[in-house]
FIKOL-499555 format. One record per residue (C-alpha): residue in three letters; x negated, y negated, z negated; residue number from 1; chain. Coordinates in steps of 0.1 Angstrom, whole numbers, plus 5000, padded with zeros to 4 digits. Example, Ala and Ser with C-alpha at 12.3 -4.5 7.8 and 13.67 -1.06 7.14 Angstrom:
 type   xx   yy   zz seq mol
  Ala 4877 5045 4922   1   A
  Ser 4863 5011 4929   2   A
END
This chain:
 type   xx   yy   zz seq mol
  Unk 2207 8827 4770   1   A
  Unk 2180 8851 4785   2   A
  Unk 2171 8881 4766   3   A
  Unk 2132 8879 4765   4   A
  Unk 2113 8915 4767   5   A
  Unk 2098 8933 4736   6   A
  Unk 2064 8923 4749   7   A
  Unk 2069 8896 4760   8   A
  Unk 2040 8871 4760   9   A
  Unk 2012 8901 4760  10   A
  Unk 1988 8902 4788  11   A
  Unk 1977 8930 4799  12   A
  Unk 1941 8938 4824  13   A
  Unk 1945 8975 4841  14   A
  Unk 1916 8989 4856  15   A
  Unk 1929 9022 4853  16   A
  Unk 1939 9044 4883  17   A
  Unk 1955 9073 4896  18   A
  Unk 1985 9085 4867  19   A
  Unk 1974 9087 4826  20   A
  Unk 1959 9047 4827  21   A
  Unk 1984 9040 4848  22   A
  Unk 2015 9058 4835  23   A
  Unk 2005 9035 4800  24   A
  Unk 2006 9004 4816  25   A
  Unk 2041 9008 4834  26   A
  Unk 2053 9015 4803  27   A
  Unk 2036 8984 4792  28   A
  Unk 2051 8967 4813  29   A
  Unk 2086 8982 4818  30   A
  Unk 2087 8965 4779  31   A
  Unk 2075 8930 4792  32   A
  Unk 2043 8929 4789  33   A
  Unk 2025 8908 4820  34   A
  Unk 2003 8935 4836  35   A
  Unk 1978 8924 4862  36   A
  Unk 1967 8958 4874  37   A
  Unk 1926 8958 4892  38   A
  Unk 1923 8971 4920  39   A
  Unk 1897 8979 4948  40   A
  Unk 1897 8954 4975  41   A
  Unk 1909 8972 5010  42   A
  Unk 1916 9006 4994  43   A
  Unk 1934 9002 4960  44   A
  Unk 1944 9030 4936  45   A
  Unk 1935 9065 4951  46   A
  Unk 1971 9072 4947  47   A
  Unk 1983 9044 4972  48   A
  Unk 1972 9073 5002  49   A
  Unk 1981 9103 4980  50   A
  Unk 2013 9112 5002  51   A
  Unk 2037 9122 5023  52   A
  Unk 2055 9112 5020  53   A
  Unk 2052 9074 5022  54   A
  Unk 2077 9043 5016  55   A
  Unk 2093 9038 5048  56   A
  Unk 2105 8999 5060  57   A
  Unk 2133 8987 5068  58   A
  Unk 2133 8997 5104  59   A
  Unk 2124 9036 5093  60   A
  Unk 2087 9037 5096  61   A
  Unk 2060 9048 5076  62   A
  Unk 2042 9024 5056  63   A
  Unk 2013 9031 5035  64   A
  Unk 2026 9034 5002  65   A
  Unk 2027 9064 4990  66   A
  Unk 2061 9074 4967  67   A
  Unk 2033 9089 4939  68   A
  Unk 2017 9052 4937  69   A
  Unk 2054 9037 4939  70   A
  Unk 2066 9059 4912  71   A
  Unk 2035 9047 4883  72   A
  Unk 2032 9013 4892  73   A
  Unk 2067 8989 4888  74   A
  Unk 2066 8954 4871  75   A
  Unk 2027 8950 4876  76   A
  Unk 2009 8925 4894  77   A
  Unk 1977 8936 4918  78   A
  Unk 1948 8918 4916  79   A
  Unk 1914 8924 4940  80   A
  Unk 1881 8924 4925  81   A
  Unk 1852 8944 4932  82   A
  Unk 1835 8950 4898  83   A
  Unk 1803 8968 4908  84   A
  Unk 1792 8930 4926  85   A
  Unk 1782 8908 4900  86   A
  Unk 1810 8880 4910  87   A
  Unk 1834 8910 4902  88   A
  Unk 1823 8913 4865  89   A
  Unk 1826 8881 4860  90   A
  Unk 1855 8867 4873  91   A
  Unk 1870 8898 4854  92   A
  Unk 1854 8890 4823  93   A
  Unk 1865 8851 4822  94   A
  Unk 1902 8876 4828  95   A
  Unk 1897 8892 4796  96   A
  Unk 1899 8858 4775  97   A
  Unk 1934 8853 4785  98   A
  Unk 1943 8889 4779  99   A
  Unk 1956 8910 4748 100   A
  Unk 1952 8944 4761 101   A
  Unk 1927 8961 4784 102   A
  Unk 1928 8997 4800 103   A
  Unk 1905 9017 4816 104   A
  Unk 1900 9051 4826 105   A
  Unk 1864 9053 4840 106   A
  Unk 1834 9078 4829 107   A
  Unk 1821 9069 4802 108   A
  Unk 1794 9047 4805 109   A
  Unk 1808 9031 4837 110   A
  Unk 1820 9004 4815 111   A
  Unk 1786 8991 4803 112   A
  Unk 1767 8995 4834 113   A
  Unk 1793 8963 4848 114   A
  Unk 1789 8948 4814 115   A
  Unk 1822 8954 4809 116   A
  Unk 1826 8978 4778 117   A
  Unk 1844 8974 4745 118   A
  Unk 1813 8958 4727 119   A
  Unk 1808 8931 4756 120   A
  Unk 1840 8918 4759 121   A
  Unk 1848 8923 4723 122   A
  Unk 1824 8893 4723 123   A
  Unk 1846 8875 4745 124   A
  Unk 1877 8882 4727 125   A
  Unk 1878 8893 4691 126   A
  Unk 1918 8904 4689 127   A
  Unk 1912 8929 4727 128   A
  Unk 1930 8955 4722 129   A
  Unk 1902 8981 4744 130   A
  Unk 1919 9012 4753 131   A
  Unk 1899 9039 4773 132   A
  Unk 1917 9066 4791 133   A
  Unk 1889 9098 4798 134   A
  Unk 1890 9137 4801 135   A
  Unk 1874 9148 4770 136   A
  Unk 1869 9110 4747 137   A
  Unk 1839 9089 4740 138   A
  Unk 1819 9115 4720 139   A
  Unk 1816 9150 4717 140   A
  Unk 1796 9177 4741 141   A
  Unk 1823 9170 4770 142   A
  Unk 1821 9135 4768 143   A
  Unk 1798 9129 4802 144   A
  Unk 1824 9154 4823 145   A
  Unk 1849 9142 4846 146   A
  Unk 1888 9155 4833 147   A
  Unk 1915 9166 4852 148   A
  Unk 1950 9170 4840 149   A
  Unk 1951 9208 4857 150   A
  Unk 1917 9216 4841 151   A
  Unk 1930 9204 4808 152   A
  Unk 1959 9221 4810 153   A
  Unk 1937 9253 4814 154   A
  Unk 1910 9244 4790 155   A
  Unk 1936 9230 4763 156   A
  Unk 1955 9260 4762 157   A
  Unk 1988 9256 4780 158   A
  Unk 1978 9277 4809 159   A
  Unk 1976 9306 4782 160   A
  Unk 2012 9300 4769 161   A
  Unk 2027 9287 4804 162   A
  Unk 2040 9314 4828 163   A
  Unk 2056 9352 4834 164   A
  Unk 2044 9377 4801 165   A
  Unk 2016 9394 4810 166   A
  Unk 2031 9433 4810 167   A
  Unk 2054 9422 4837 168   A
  Unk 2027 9408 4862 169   A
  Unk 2026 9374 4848 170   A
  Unk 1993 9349 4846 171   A
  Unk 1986 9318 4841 172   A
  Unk 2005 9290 4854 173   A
  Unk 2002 9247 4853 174   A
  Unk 2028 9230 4843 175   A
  Unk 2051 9214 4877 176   A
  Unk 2042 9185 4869 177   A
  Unk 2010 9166 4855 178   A
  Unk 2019 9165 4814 179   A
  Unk 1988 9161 4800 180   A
  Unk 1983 9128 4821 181   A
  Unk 2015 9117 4814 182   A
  Unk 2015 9128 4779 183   A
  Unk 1978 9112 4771 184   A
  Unk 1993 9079 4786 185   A
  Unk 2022 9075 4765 186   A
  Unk 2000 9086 4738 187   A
  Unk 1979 9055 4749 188   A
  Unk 2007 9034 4747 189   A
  Unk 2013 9045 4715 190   A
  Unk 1982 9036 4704 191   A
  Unk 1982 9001 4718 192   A
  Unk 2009 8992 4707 193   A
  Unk 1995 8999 4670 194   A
  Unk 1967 8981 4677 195   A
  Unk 1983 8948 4691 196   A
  Unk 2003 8950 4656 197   A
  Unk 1971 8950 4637 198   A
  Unk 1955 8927 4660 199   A
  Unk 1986 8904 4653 200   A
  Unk 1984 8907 4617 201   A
  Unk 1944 8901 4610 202   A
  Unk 1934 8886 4642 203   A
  Unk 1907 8915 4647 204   A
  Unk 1911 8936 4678 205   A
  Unk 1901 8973 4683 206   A
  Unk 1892 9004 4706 207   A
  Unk 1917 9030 4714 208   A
  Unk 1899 9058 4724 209   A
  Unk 1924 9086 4743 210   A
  Unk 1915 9117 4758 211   A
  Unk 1935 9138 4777 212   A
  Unk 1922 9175 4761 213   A
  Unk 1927 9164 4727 214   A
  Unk 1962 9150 4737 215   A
  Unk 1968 9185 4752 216   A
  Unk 1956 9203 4725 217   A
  Unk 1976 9177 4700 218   A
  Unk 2012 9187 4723 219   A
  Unk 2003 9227 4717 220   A
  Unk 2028 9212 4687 221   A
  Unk 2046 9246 4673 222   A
  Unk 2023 9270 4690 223   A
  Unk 1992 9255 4674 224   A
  Unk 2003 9255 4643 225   A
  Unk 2017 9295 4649 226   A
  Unk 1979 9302 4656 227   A
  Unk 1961 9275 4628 228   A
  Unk 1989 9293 4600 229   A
  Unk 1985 9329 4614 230   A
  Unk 1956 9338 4632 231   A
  Unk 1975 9354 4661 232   A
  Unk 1966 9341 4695 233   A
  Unk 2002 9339 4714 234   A
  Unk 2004 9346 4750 235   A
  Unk 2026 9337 4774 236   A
  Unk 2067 9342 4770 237   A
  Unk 2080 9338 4806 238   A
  Unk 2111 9316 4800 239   A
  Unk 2118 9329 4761 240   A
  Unk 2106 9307 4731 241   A
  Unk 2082 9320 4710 242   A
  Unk 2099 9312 4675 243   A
  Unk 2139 9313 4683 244   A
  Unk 2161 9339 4698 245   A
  Unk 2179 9338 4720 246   A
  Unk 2164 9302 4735 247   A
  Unk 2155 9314 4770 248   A
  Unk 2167 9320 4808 249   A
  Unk 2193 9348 4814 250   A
  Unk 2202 9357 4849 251   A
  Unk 2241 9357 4852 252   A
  Unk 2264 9375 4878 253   A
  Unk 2258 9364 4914 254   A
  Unk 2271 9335 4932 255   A
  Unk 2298 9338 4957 256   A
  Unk 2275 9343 4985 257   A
  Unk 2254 9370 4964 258   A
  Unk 2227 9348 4955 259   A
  Unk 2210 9352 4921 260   A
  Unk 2220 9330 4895 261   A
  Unk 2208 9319 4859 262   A
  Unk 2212 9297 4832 263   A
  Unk 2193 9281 4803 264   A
  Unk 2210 9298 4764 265   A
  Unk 2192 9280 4734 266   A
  Unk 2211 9296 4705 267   A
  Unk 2186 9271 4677 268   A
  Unk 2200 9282 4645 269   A
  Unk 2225 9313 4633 270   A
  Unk 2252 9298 4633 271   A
  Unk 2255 9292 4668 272   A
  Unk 2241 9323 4672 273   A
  Unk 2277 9335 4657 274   A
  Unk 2293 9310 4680 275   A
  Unk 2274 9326 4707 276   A
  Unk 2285 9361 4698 277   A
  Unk 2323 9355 4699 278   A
  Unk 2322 9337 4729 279   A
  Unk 2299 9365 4746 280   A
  Unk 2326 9391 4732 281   A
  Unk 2303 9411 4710 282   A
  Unk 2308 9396 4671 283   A
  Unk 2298 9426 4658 284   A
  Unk 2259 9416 4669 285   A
  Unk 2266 9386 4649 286   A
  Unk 2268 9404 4617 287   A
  Unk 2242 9426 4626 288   A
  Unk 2216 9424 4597 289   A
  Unk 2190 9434 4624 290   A
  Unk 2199 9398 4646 291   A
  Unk 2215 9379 4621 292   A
  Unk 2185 9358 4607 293   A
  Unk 2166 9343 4632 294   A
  Unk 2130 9356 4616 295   A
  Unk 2148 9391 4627 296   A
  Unk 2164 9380 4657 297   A
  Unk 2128 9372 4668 298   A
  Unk 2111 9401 4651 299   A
  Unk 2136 9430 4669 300   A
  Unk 2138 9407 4701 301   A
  Unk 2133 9434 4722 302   A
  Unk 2159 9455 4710 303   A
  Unk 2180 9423 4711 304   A
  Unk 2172 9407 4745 305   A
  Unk 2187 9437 4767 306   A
  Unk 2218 9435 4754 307   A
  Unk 2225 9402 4761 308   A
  Unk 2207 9403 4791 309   A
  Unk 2237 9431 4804 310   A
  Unk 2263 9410 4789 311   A
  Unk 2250 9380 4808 312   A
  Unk 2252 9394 4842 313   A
  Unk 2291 9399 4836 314   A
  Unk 2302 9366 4838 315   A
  Unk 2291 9335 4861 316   A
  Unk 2270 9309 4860 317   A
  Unk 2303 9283 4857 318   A
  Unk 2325 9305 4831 319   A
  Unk 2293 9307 4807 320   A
  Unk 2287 9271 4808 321   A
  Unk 2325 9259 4801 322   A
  Unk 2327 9287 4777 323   A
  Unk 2297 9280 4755 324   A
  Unk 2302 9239 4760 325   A
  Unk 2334 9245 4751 326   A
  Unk 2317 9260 4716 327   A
  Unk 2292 9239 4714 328   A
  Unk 2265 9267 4722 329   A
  Unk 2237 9253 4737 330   A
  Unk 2232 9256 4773 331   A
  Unk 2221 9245 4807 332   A
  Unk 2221 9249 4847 333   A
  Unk 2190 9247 4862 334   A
  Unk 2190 9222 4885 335   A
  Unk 2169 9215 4915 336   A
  Unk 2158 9174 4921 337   A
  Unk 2189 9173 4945 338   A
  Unk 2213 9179 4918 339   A
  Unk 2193 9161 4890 340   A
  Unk 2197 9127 4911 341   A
  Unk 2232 9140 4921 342   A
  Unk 2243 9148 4884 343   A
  Unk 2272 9118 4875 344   A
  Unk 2254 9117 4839 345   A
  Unk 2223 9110 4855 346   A
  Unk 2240 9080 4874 347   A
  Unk 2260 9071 4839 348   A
  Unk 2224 9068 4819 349   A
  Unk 2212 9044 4854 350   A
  Unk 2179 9067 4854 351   A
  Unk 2177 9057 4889 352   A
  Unk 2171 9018 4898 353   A
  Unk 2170 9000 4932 354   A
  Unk 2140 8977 4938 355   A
  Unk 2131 8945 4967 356   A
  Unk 2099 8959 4980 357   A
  Unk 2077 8935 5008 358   A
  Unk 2088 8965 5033 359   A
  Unk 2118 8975 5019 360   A
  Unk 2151 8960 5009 361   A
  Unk 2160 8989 4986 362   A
  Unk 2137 9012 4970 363   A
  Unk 2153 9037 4947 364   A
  Unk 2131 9047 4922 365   A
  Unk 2130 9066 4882 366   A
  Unk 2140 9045 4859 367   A
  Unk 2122 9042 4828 368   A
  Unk 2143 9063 4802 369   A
  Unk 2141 9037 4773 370   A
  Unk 2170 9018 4764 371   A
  Unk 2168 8990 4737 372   A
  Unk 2201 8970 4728 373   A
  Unk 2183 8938 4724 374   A
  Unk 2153 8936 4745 375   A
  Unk 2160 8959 4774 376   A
  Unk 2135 8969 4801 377   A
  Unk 2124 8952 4828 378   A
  Unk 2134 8956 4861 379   A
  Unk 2124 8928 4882 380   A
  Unk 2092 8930 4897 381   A
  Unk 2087 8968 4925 382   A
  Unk 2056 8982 4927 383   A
  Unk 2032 8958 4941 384   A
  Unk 2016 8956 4975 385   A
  Unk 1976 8961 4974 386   A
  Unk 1963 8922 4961 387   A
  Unk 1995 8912 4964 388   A
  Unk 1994 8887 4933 389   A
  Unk 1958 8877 4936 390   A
  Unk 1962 8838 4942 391   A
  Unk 1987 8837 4918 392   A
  Unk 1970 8853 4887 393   A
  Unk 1941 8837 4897 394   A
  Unk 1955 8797 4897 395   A
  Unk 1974 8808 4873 396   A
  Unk 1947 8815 4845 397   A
  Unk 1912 8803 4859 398   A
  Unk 1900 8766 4861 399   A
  Unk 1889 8749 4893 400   A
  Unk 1908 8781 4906 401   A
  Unk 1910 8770 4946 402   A
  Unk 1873 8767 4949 403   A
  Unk 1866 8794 4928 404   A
  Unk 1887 8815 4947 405   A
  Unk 1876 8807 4980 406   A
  Unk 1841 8815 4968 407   A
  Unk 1853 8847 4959 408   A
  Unk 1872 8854 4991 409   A
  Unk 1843 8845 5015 410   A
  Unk 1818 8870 4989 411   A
  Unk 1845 8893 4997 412   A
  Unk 1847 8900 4957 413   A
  Unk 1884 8897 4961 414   A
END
């Protein structure tokens, strides 16, 4: 028998773009839900050019699908519709009737000028689940700016804890890759997934209203809470964490070739900070009452840190890592994306999956990192080509759809 998806049965209408709407929806439907993502008619989501580098075909060329748009867009179908023509708004509001869920991530107000905001198609269908994707939310003195996930990051305070300490030349630094989208769309789906359980158990849909700043402010997580108990503002800790020692980078002694080397120690409680000690050859520093406790380990860190920083350079990179595993110290390489997609654990967990895309027979790409026993993830449908699946939705959930779509077509709506 065929194992149906968690969501299966829930359709989904994406208007969102670029990575936070979008990164909800694959997740959406990565779990089975039927996403039919909108999308501009001869240009698509911005992110479709945002490359090199770009998918190449079968025969080695470039094709115009950028790896970013390839990488937030699996198991959706793309649909054409220009919204700001009339014929747009409503073909895509007879959509909304047949659909559970619906994303966007325009300004705010964009919505109501197409007659397509929560209130209007609320009317339309009672159990929408509405869920609006913006830089700073639906209210509040921000509310009319455009967000961006490395503004956020600065204005949300990440930038402030993120990067080298200050009395060593440090400043502030983003994030390597773009959290708060990423973090504001799984927030998203999150919150849709709430939603669809309430709409399932009253029949009454809602609004989820997500904004990236307060999703970067909510994933401050310990740090906020450091300043809302204390008062002190932190600053930025390099590699170290702010409430555990030692949890940080150490450099270790140079590889064979004399290139620096490092690795990750995260000693998080005392006793494998005793672990740690015995194994580094010092025990007596695990007695210490000056380092024993972690509240002093972090209060005397800088008598602390130098020591172990000279006993880290004394050994390499591989003898620390057996030695600690081997004690069940925590601890890590640091691994560039070459060894992340050549590690065999990597391989073991599948976190990389092979897809038949329209110009390619085999297109490795992430895989989603969720694994459910019963209901497990989709993987059947690559990222789609721009309008790819517009016939198809369309017959498939309009009446009198042929000449309906053919009026479309020649208005160039679609």
């Amino acid at each position: 028998m065929m194992r149906m998806n968690s969501l299966h049965g829930i359709r989904v209408l994406d208007l969102s773009r670029v990575l936070a709407g979008p990164w909800c929806t694959q997740t959406l439907a990565d779990l089975g839900a039927d996403v039919i993502k909108i999308e501009r008619p001869g240009t698509g989501d911005d992110t479709r050019t945002w490359g090199p580098p770009f998918l190449k075909d079968d025969q080695g060329h470039d094709t115009q699908e950028a790896a970013y748009y390839l990488g937030t867009n699996r198991n959706k179908r793309s649909v054409t519709c220009d919204i700001s023509l009339p014929a747009g708004q409503a073909l895509i509001r007879d959509l909304v009737a047949h659909c559970d869920v619906f994303v966007e991530n325009f300004k705010v107000g964009d919505m109501a000028r197409y007659g397509l905001d929560y209130e209007s198609l609320r009317a339309l269908n009672p159990r929408l689940v509405y869920c609006s994707v913006t830089g700073f939310g639906q209210n509040g003195p921000y509310a009319s700016r455009a967000g961006y996930d490395y503004a956020i990051q600065g204005m949300g305070g990440l930038m402030s804890v993120t990067g080298e300490r200050d009395d060593i030349g440090g400043g502030p630094q983003k994030v390597g890759v773009a959290v708060a989208d990423l973090m504001t769309g799984m927030y998203a789906t999150v919150g849709i997934l709430a939603a669809l359980r309430h709409a399932e158990k009253t029949g009454e849909g809602q609004r989820v209203d997500m904004a990236l700043l307060d999703t970067q402010v909510a994933m401050l997580a310990n740090l906020g809470a450091n300043y809302l108990v204390s008062g002190a503002v932190p600053g930025r800790a390099g590699n170290a964490h702010q409430n555990i020692v030692p949890y940080q980078v150490f450099e270790v002694a140079p590889t064979a070739d004399g290139n620096k080397d490092h690795l990750i120690l995260a000693v998080g409680n005392d006793a494998q900070y005793v672990k740690f000690c015995k194994v580094a050859n010092i025990p007596e520093l695990g007695v210490n009452p000056l380092f024993a406790k972690n509240r002093d380990r972090v209060i005397n860190r800088a008598q602390l840190v130098p020591i172990l920083e000279a006993v880290m350079r004394t050994r390499t990179k591989a003898d620390w890592l057996a030695a600690l595993e081997a004690a069940q110290v925590p601890c890590g390489a640091i691994n560039n994306l070459a060894e992340v997609f050549a590690d065999p654990h990597i391989a073991a967990r599948e976190m990389v999956t092979h897809w038949q895309h329209p110009l390619h027979s085999d297109v490795r790409l992430v895989a989603s990192p969720i694994k459910l026993s019963a209901t497990p993830v989709r993987k059947d449908r690559a990222p789609p080509m721009l309008g790819q699946h517009t016939e198809e939705v369309l017959r498939e959930l309009l009446e009198n759809a042929d000449a309906r779509l053919a009026a479309l077509q020649k208005a160039r709506v679609v």
